[in-house]
FIFIKE-896836 format. One record per residue (C-alpha): residue in three letters; x, y, z. Coordinates in nm, 3 decimals. Each point is the difference from the previous one (the first is absolute). Layout:
BEGIN
<rec><resn>Ala</resn><x>X</x><y>Y</y><z>Z</z></rec>
...
END
This chain:
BEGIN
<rec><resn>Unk</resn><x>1.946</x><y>0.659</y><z>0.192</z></rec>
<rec><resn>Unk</resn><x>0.013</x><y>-0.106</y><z>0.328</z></rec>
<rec><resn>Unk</resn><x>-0.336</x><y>-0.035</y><z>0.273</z></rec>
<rec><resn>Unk</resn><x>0.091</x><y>0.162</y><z>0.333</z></rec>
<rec><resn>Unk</resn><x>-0.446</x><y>-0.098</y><z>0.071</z></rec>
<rec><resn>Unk</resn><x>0.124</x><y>-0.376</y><z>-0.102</z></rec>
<rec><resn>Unk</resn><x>0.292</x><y>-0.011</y><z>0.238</z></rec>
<rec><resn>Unk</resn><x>-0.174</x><y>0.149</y><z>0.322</z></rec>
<rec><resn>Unk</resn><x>-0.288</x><y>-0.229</y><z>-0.074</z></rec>
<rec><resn>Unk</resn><x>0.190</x><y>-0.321</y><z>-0.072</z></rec>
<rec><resn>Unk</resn><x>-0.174</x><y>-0.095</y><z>-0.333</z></rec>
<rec><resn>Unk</resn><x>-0.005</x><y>-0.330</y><z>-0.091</z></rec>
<rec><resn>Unk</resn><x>-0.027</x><y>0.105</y><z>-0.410</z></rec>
<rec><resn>Unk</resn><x>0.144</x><y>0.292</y><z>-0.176</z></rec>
<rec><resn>Unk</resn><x>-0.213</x><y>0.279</y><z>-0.063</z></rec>
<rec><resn>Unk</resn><x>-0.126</x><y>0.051</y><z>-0.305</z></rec>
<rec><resn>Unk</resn><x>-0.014</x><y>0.283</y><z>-0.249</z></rec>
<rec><resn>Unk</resn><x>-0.269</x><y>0.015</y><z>-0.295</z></rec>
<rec><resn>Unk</resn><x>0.194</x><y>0.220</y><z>-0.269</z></rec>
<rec><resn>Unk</resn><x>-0.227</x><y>0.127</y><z>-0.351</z></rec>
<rec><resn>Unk</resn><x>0.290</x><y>-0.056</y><z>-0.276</z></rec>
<rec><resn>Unk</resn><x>0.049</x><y>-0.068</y><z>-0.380</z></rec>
<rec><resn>Unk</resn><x>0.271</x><y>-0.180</y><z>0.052</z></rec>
<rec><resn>Unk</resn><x>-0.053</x><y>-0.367</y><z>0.075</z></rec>
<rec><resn>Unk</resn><x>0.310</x><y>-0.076</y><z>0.285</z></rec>
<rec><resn>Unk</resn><x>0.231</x><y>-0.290</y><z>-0.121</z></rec>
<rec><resn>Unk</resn><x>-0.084</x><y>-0.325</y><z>0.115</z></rec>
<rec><resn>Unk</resn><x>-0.337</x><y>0.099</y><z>0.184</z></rec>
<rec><resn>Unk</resn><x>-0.238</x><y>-0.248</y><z>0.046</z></rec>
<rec><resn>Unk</resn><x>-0.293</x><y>0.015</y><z>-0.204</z></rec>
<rec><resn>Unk</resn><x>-0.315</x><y>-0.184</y><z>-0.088</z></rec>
<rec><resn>Unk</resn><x>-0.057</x><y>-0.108</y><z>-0.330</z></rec>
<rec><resn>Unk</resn><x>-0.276</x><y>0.157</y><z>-0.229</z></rec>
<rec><resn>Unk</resn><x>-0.329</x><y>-0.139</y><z>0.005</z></rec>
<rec><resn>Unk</resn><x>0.062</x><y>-0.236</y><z>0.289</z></rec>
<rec><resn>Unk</resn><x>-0.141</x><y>0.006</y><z>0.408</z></rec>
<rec><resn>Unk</resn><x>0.212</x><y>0.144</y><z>0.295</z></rec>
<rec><resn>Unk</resn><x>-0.064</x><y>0.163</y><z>0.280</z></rec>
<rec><resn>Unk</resn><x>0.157</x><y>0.367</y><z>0.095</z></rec>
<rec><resn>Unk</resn><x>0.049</x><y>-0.080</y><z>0.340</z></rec>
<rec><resn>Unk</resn><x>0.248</x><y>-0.287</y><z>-0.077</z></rec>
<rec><resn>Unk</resn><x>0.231</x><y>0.202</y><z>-0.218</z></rec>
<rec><resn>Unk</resn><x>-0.046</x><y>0.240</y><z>0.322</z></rec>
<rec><resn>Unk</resn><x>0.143</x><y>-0.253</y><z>0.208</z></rec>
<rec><resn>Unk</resn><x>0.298</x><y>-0.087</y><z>-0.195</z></rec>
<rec><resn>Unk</resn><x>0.088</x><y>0.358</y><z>-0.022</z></rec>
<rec><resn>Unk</resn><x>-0.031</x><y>0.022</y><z>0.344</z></rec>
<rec><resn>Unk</resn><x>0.305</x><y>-0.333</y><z>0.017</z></rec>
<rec><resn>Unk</resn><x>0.213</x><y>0.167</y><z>-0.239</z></rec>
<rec><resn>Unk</resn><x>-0.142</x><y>-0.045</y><z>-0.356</z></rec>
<rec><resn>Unk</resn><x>-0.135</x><y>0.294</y><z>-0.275</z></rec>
<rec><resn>Unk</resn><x>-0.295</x><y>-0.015</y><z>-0.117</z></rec>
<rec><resn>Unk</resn><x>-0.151</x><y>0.227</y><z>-0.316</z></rec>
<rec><resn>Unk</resn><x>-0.347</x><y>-0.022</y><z>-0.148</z></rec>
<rec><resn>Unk</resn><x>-0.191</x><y>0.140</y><z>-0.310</z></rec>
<rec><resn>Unk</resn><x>-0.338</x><y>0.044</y><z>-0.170</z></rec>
<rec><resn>Unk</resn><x>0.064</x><y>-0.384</y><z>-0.148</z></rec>
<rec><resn>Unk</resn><x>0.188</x><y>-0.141</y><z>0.316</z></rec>
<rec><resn>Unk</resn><x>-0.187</x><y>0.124</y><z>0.337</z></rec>
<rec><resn>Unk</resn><x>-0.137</x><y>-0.390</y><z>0.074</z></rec>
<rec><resn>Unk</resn><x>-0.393</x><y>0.027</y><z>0.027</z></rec>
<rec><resn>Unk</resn><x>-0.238</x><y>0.337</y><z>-0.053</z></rec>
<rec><resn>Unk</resn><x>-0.016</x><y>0.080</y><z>0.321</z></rec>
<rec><resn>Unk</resn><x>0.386</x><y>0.041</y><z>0.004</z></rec>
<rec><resn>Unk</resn><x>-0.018</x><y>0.202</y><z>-0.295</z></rec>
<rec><resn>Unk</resn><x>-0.232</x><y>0.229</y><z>0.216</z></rec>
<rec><resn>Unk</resn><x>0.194</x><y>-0.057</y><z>0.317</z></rec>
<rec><resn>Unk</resn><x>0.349</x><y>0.138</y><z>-0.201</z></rec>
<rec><resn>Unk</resn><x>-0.167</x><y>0.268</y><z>-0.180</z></rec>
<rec><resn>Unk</resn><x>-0.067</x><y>-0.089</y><z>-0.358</z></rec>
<rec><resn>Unk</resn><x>-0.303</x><y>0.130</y><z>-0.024</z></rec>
<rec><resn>Unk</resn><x>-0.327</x><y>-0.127</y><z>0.046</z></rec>
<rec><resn>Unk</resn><x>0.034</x><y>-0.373</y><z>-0.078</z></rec>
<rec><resn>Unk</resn><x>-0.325</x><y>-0.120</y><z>0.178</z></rec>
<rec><resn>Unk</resn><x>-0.230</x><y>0.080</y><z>-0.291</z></rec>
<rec><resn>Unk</resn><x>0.189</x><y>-0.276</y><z>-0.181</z></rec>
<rec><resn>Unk</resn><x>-0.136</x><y>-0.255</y><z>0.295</z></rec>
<rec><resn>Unk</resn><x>-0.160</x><y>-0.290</y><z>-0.126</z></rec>
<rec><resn>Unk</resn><x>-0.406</x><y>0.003</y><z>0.167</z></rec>
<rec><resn>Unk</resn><x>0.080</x><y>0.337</y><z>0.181</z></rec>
<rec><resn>Unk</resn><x>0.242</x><y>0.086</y><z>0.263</z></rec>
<rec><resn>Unk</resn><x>-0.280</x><y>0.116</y><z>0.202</z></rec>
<rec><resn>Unk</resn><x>-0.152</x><y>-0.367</y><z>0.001</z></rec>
<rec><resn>Unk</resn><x>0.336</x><y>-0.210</y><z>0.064</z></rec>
<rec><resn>Unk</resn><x>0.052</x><y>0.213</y><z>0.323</z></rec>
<rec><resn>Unk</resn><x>-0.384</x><y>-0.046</y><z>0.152</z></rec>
<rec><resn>Unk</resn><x>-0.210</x><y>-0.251</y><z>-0.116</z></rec>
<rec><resn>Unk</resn><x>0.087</x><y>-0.107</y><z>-0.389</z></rec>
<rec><resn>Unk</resn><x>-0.099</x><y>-0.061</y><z>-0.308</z></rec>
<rec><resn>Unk</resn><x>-0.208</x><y>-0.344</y><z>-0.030</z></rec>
<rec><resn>Unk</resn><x>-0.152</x><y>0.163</y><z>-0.307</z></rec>
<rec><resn>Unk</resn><x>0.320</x><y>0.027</y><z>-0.165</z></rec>
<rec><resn>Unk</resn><x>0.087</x><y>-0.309</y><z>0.191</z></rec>
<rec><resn>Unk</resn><x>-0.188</x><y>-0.203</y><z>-0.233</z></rec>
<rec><resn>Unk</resn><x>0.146</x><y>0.149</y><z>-0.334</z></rec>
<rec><resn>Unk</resn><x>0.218</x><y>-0.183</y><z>-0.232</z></rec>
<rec><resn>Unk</resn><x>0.276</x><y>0.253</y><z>0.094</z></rec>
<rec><resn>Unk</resn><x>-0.101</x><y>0.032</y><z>0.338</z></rec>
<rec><resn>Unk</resn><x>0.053</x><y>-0.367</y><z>0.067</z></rec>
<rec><resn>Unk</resn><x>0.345</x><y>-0.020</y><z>-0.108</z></rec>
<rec><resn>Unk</resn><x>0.125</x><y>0.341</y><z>0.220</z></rec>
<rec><resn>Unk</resn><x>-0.201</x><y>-0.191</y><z>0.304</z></rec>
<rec><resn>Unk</resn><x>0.181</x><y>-0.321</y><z>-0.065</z></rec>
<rec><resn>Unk</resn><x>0.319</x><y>0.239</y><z>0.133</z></rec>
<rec><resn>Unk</resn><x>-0.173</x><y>0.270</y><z>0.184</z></rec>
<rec><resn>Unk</resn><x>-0.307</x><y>-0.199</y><z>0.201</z></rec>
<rec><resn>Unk</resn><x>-0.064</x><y>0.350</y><z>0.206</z></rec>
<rec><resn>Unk</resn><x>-0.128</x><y>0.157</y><z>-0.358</z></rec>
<rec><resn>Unk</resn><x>-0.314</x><y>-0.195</y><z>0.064</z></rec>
<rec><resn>Unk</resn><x>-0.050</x><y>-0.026</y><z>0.342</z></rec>
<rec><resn>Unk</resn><x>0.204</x><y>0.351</y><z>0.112</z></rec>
<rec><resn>Unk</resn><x>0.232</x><y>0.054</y><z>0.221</z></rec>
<rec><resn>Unk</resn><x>-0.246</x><y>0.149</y><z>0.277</z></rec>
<rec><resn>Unk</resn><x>0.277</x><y>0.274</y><z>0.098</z></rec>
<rec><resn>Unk</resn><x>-0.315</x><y>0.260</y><z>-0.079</z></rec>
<rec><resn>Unk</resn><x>-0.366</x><y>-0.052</y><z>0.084</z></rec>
<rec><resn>Unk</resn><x>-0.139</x><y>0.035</y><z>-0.362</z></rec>
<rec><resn>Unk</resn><x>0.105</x><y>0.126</y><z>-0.306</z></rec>
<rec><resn>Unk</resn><x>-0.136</x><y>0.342</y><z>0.025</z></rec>
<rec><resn>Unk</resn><x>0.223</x><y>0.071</y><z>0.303</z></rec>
<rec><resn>Unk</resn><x>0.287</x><y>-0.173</y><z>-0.158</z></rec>
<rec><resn>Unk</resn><x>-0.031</x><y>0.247</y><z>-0.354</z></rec>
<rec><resn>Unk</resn><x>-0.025</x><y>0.286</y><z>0.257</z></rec>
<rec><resn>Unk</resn><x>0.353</x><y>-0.085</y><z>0.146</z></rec>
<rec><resn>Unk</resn><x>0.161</x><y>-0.091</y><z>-0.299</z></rec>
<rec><resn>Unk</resn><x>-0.143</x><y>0.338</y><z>-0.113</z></rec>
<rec><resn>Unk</resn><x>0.173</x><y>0.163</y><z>0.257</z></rec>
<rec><resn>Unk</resn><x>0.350</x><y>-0.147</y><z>-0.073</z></rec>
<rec><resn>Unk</resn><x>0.281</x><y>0.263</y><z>-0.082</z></rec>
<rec><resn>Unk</resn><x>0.017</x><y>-0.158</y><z>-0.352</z></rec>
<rec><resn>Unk</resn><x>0.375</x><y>0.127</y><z>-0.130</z></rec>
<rec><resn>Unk</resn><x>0.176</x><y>-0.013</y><z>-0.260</z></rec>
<rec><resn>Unk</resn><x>0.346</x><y>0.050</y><z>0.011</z></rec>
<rec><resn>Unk</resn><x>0.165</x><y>0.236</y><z>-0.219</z></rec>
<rec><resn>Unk</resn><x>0.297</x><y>-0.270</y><z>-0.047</z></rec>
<rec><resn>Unk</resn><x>0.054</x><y>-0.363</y><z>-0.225</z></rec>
<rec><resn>Unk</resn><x>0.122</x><y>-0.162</y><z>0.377</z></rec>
<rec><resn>Unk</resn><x>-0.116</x><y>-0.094</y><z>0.327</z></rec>
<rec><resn>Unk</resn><x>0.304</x><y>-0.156</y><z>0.175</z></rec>
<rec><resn>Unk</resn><x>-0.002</x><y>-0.052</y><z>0.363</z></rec>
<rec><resn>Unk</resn><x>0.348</x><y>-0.029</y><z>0.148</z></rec>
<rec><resn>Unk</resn><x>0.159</x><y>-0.085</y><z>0.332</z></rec>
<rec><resn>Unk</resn><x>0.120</x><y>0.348</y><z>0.137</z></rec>
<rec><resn>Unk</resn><x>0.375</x><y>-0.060</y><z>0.068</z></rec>
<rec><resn>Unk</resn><x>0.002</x><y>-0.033</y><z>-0.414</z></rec>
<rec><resn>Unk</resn><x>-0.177</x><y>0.323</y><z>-0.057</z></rec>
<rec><resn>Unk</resn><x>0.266</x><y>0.213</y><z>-0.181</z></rec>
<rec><resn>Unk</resn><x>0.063</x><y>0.379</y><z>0.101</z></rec>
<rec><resn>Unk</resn><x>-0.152</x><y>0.115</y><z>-0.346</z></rec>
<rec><resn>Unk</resn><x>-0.326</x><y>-0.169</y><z>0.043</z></rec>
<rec><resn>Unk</resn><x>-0.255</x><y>0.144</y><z>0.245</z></rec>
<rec><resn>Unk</resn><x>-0.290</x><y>-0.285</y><z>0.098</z></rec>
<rec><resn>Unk</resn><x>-0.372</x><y>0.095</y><z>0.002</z></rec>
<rec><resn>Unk</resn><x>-0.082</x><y>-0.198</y><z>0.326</z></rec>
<rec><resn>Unk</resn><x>0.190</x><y>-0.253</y><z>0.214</z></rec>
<rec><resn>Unk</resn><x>-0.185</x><y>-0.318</y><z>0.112</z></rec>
<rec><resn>Unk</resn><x>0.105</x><y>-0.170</y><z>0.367</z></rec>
<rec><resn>Unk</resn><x>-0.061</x><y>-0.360</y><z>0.021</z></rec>
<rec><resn>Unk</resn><x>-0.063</x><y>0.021</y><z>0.448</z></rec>
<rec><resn>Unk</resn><x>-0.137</x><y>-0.221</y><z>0.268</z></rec>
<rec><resn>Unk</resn><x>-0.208</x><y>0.165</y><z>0.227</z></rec>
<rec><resn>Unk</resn><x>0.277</x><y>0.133</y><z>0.234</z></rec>
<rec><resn>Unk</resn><x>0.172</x><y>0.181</y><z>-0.285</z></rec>
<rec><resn>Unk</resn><x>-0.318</x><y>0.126</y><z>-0.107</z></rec>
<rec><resn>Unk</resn><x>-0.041</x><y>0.152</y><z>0.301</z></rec>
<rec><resn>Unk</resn><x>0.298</x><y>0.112</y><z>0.000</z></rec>
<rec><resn>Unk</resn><x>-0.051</x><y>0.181</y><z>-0.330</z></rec>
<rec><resn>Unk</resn><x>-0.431</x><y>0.160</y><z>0.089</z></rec>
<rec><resn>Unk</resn><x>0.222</x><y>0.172</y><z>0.293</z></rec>
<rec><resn>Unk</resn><x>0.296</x><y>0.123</y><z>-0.263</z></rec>
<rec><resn>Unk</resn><x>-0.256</x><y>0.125</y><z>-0.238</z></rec>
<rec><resn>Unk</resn><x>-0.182</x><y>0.177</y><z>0.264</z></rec>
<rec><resn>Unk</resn><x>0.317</x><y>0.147</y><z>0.234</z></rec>
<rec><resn>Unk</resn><x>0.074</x><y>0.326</y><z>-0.179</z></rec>
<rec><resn>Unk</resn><x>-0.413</x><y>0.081</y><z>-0.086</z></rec>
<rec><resn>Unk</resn><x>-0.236</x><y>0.202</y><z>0.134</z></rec>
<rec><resn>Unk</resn><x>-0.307</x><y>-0.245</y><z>-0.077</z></rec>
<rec><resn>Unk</resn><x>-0.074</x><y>-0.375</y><z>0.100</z></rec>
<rec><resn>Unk</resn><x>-0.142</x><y>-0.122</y><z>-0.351</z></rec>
<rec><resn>Unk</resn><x>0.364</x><y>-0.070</y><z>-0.223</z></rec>
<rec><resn>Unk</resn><x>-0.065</x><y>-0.309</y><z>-0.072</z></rec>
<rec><resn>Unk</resn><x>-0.314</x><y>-0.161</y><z>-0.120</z></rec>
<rec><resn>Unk</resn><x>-0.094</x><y>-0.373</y><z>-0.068</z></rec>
<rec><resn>Unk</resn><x>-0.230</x><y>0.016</y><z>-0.335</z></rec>
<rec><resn>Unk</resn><x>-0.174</x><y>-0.306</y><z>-0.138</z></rec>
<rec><resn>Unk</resn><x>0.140</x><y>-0.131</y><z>-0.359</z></rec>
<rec><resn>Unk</resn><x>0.211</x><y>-0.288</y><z>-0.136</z></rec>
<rec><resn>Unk</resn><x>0.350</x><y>-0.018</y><z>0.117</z></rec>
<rec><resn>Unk</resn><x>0.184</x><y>0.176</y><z>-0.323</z></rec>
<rec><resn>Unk</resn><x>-0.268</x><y>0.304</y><z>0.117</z></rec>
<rec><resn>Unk</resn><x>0.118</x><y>0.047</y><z>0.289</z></rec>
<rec><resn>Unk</resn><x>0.402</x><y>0.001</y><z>-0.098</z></rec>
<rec><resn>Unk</resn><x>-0.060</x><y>0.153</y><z>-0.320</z></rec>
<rec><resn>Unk</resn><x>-0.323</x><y>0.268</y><z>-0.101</z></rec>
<rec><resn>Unk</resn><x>-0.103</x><y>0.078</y><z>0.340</z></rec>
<rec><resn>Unk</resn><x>0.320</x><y>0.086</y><z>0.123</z></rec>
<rec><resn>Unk</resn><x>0.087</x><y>0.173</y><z>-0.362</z></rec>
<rec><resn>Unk</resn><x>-0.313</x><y>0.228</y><z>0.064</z></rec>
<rec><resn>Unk</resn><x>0.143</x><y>0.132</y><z>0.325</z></rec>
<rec><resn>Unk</resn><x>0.348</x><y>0.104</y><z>-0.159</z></rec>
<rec><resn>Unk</resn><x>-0.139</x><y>0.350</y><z>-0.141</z></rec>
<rec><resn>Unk</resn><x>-0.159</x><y>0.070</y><z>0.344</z></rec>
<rec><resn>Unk</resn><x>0.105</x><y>0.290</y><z>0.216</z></rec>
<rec><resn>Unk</resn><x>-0.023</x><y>-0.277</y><z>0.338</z></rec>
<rec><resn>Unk</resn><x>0.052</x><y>-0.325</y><z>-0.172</z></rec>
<rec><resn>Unk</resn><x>-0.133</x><y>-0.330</y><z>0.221</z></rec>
<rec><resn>Unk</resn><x>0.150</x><y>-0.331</y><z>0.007</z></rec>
<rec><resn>Unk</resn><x>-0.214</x><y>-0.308</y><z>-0.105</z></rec>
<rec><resn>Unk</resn><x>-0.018</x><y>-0.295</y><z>0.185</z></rec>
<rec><resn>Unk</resn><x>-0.081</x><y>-0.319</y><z>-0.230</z></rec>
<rec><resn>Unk</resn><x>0.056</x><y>-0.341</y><z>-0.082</z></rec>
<rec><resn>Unk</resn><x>-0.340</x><y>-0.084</y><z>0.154</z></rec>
<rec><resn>Unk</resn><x>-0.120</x><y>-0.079</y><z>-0.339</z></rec>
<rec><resn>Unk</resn><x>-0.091</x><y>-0.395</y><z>0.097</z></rec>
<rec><resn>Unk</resn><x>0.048</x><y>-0.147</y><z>-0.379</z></rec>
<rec><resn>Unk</resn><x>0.331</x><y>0.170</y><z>0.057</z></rec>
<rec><resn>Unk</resn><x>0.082</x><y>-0.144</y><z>0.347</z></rec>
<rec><resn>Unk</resn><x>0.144</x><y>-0.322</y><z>-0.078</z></rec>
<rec><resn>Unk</resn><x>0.313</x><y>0.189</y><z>-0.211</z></rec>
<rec><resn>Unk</resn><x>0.125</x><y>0.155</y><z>0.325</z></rec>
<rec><resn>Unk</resn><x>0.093</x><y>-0.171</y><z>0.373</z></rec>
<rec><resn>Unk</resn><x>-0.295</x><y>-0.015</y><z>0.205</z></rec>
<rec><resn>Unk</resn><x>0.145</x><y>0.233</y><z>0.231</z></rec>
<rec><resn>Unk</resn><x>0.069</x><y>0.251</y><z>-0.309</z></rec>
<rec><resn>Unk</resn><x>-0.229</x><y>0.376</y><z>-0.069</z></rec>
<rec><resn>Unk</resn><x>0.162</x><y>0.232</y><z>-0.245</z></rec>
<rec><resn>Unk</resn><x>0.052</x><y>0.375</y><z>0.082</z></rec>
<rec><resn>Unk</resn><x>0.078</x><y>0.264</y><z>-0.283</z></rec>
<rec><resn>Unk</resn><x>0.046</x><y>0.352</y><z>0.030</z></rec>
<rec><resn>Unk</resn><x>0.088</x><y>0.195</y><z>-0.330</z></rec>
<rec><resn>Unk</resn><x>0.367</x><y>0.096</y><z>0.005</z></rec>
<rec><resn>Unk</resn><x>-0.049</x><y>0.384</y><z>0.121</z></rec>
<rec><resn>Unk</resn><x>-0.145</x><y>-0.160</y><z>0.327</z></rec>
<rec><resn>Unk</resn><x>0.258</x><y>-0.263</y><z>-0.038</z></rec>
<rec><resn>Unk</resn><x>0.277</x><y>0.251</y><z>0.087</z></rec>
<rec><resn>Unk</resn><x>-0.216</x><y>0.209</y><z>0.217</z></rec>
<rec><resn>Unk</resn><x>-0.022</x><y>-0.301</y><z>0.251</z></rec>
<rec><resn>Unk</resn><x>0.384</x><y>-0.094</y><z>-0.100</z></rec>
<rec><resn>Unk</resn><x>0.114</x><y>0.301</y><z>0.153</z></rec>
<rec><resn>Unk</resn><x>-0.217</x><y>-0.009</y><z>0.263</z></rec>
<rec><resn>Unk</resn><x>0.174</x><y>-0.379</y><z>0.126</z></rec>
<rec><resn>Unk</resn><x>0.286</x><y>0.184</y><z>0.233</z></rec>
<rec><resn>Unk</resn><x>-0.067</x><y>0.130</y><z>0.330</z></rec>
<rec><resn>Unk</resn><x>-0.346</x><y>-0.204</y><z>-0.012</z></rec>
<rec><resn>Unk</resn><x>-0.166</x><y>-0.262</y><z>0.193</z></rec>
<rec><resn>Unk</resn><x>0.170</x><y>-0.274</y><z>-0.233</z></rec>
<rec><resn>Unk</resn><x>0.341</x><y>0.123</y><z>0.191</z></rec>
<rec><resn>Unk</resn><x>-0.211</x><y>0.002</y><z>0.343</z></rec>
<rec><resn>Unk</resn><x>-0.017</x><y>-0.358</y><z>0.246</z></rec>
<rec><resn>Unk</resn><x>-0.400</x><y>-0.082</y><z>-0.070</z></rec>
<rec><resn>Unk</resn><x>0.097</x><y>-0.078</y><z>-0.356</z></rec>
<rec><resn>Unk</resn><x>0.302</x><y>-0.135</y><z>0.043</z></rec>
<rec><resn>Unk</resn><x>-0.162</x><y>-0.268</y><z>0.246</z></rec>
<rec><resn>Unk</resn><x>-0.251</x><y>-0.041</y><z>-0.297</z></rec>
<rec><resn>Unk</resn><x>0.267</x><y>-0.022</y><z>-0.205</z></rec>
<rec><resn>Unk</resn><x>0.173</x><y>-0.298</y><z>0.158</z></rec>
<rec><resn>Unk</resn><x>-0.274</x><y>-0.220</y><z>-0.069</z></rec>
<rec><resn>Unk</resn><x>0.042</x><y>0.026</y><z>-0.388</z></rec>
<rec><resn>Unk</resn><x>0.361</x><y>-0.082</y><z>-0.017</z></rec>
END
């Protein structure tokens, strides 16, 4: 499958198609059980060429098992989610256990300070589209390998901020309302994976702008925000690519500056 968005746009990195499968692709990459990664990596290396698949005993850290869709894993965080992201957990700090997790994780005791206080921080984790998909595999694949029988949930573009421009205007060209694409608060995985997920069964599905999760910053280039529209949009704005202002001279001057 070929991106005529990625052409027009001059993209730096492949984009990237999140798939739901039970079969595991050979030779994807995959983190092994019980051990630390970070979604937004294996994101990454899709977007240079690799596969990537993840399950319910290889999605890296909770929060990536949330991010994916495997459920809720947050209820299985050590001191409460709702403490790492505000203000921690001294209390559980100081426990035997405690002290060992904080010996890896020093932001369980001291919080990350993304929320103001915990009560704030259960109320958006609350309000997460917790999902849990209705297949053994999350595989995320550069789209040029996406196969003719397979049909992606969402695709994920790894832009700078002149391709993301690029792509608010695409997403908006062919619609009667200024609001397609929103930029929601949540970790990184969120906003490539659930949030986007959520807006697949909608009637006017909206492109999420994300990447601005800051503990998942320093995976990407500085200059680096993901967008991800789910696949219906995907080919809405696909189609949309001839005859537009990515054929016209404003972009094309725009355009000469990422080559």
């Amino acid at each position: 499958m070929q991106s005529i968005i990625a052409e027009a746009i001059n993209m730096r990195y492949s984009p990237v198609a999140v798939l739901w499968t039970d079969e595991k692709p050979e030779g994807a990459l995959q983190f092994k059980e019980g051990r630390w990664g970070c979604v937004v990596a294996m994101l990454r290396a899709a977007a240079l060429g690799k596969t990537a698949a993840f399950d319910r005993k290889t999605f890296g850290c909770l929060g990536g098992g949330v991010g994916l869709g495997f459920g809720n894993q947050y209820v299985n965080f050590p001191g409460g989610i709702e403490y790492f992201l505000s203000t921690g957990n001294k209390e559980f700090g100081r426990t035997e256990a405690g002290k060992n997790i904080v010996r890896n994780m020093p932001a369980l005791e001291h919080g990350e300070g993304y929320v103001k206080n915990p009560e704030l921080a259960a109320k958006f984790v609350n309000s997460l589209p917790m999902t849990d998909v209705p297949a053994e595999f999350v595989v995320f694949k550069p789209i040029e390998q996406v196969a003719e029988n397979e049909e992606p949930r969402v695709i994920v573009f790894l832009v700078n901020p002149d391709q993301l421009s690029a792509l608010v205007v695409l997403a908006h060209y062919a619609r009667e309302a200024n609001f397609n694409v929103v930029a929601p608060f949540g970790a990184g995985c969120h906003s490539t994976c659930i949030i986007p997920y959520r807006e697949c069964d909608a009637e006017r599905p909206r492109a999420i702008i994300g990447l601005t999760d800051i503990s998942a910053r320093k995976h990407v280039e500085k200059d680096i925000l993901s967008f991800t529209v789910p696949y219906k949009m995907y080919r809405e704005m696909e189609s949309n690519v001839p005859g537009s202002f990515l054929e016209k001279e404003t972009w094309l001057k725009v355009l000469e500056r990422n080559k």
